[in-house]
N, C-alpha and C positions, 0 to 999 in steps of 0.2 A: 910297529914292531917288525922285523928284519929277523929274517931264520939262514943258517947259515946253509949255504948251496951245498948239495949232496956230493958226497965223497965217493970216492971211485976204490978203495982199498979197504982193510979192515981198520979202521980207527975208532970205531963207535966203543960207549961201553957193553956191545955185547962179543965184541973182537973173534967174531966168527969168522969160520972160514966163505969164503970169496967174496966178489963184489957185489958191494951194496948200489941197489938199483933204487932206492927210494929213502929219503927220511920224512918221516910225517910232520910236516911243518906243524901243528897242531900240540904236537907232543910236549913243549913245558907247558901248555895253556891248561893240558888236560892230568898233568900230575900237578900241578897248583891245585885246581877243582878237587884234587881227589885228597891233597893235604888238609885243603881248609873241608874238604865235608867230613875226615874224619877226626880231623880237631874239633869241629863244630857239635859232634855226634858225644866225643869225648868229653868234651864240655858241660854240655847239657848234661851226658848223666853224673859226673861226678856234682855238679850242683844241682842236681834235683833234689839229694836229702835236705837241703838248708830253708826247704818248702815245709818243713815238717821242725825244725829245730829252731826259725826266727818264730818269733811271739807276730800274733797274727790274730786277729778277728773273725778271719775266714774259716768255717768248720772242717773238720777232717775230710770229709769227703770230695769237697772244691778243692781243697790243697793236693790229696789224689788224684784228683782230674788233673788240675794243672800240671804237677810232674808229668801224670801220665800223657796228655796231650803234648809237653815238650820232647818228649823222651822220643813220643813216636813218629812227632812231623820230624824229628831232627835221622831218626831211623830211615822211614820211608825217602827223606831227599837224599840220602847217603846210599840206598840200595839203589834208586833212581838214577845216578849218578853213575854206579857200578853197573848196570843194566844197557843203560846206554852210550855208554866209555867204552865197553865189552870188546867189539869186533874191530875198534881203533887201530891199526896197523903202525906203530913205529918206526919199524924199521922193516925192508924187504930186501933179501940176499936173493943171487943166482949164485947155487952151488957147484963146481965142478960136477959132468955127469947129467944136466938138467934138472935136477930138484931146484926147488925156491924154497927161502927158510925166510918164516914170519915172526915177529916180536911183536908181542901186543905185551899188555901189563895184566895182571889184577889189583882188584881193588884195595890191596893193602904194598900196590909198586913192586910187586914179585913178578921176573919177568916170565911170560910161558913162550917157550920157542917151539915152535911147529914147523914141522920139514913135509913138506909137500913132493913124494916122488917121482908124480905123475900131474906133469901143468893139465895136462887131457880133460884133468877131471874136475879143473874149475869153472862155474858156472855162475852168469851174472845173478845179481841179487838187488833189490828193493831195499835190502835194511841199512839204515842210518850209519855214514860214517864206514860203509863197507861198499867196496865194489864189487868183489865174487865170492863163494862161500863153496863148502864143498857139499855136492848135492846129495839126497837122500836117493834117488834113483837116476841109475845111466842109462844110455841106448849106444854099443859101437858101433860105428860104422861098418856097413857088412865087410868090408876088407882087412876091418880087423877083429871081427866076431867069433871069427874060426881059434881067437887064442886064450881065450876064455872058454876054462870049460865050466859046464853046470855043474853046481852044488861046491865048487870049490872056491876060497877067500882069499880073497888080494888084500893086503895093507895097502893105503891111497895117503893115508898121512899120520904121521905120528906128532907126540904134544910131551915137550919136554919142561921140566918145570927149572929153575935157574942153575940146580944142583949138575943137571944133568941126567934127574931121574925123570924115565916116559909115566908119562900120567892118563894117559888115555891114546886110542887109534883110532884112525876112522877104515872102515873095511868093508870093501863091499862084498855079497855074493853077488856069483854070477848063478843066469839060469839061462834060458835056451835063450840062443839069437843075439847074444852078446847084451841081452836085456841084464842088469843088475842091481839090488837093491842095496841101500849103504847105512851102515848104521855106526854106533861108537860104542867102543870097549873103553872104558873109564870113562875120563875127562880131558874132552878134544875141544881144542879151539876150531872152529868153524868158519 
């Protein structure tokens, strides 16, 4: 399989503004996976009733089971799926002005686009399919400590959903020493 070399302009279908620094080579692999687990998911439950309507030997209670056992391995691989698809990066812009703007999916291929204002505050990470996340706690550096004041919130990245409505921020406080702690208002991609 051959993925096509990343574009220098806006030509993708999220035709944002500035240039695209990355396409996640991974990205038909990982909306295939996500078609066939929620076809598979769909599948199973519209035929789980015909577990209860074919003429059958098996007493009602096995026939329950069985729905019930296909309904929810077909369940659990599909959240599975969604869980660890999650922080897949598709696409990555450098915006005019220094922001980076990311494209991940969710699990029903809805794109959420997140605009990261400040690169500063990306921090490497361990999780699968992700190189940096944005952190739960910062430290500035004491040269730039002095611009941060205590008790007041910076927005660090916002999370837009395909409409163009924000769905969540990530936002740290600050407190003494340029020390600040980050959390999310809505639903932020990470």
């Amino acid at each position: 399989m051959t993925t096509a070399p990343p574009a220098t302009a806006t030509t993708t279908e999220d035709n944002g503004p500035g240039e695209r620094i990355y396409q996640g080579p991974l990205t038909p692999t990982f909306r295939r996976l996500k078609i066939l687990s929620l076809s598979s998911l769909g599948a199973t439950t519209a035929i789980s009733p015909f577990f209860f309507i074919i003429e059958s030997n098996l007493p009602t209670v096995a026939r329950i089971s069985l729905a019930g056992i296909a309904v929810t391995t077909s369940l659990v691989s599909t959240a599975m799926v969604s869980y660890f698809t999650r922080p897949y990066v598709t696409s990555l812009r450098r915006i005019p002005g220094g922001e980076l703007e990311i494209t991940t999916y969710s699990l029903f291929l809805k794109p959420l686009i997140t605009k990261i204002y400040d690169t500063d505050f990306l921090a490497d990470t361990q999780r699968p399919f992700a190189k940096w996340q944005l952190p739960t706690h910062v430290m500035l550096p004491e040269s730039q400590a002095k611009r941060a004041e205590p008790g007041t919130e910076e927005t660090v990245a916002e999370t837009f959903n395909g409409s163009g409505e924000r769905i969540g921020s990530w936002v740290v406080k600050w407190e003494n020493n340029g020390e600040g702690n980050c959390h999310a208002l809505g639903s932020v991609v990470r």
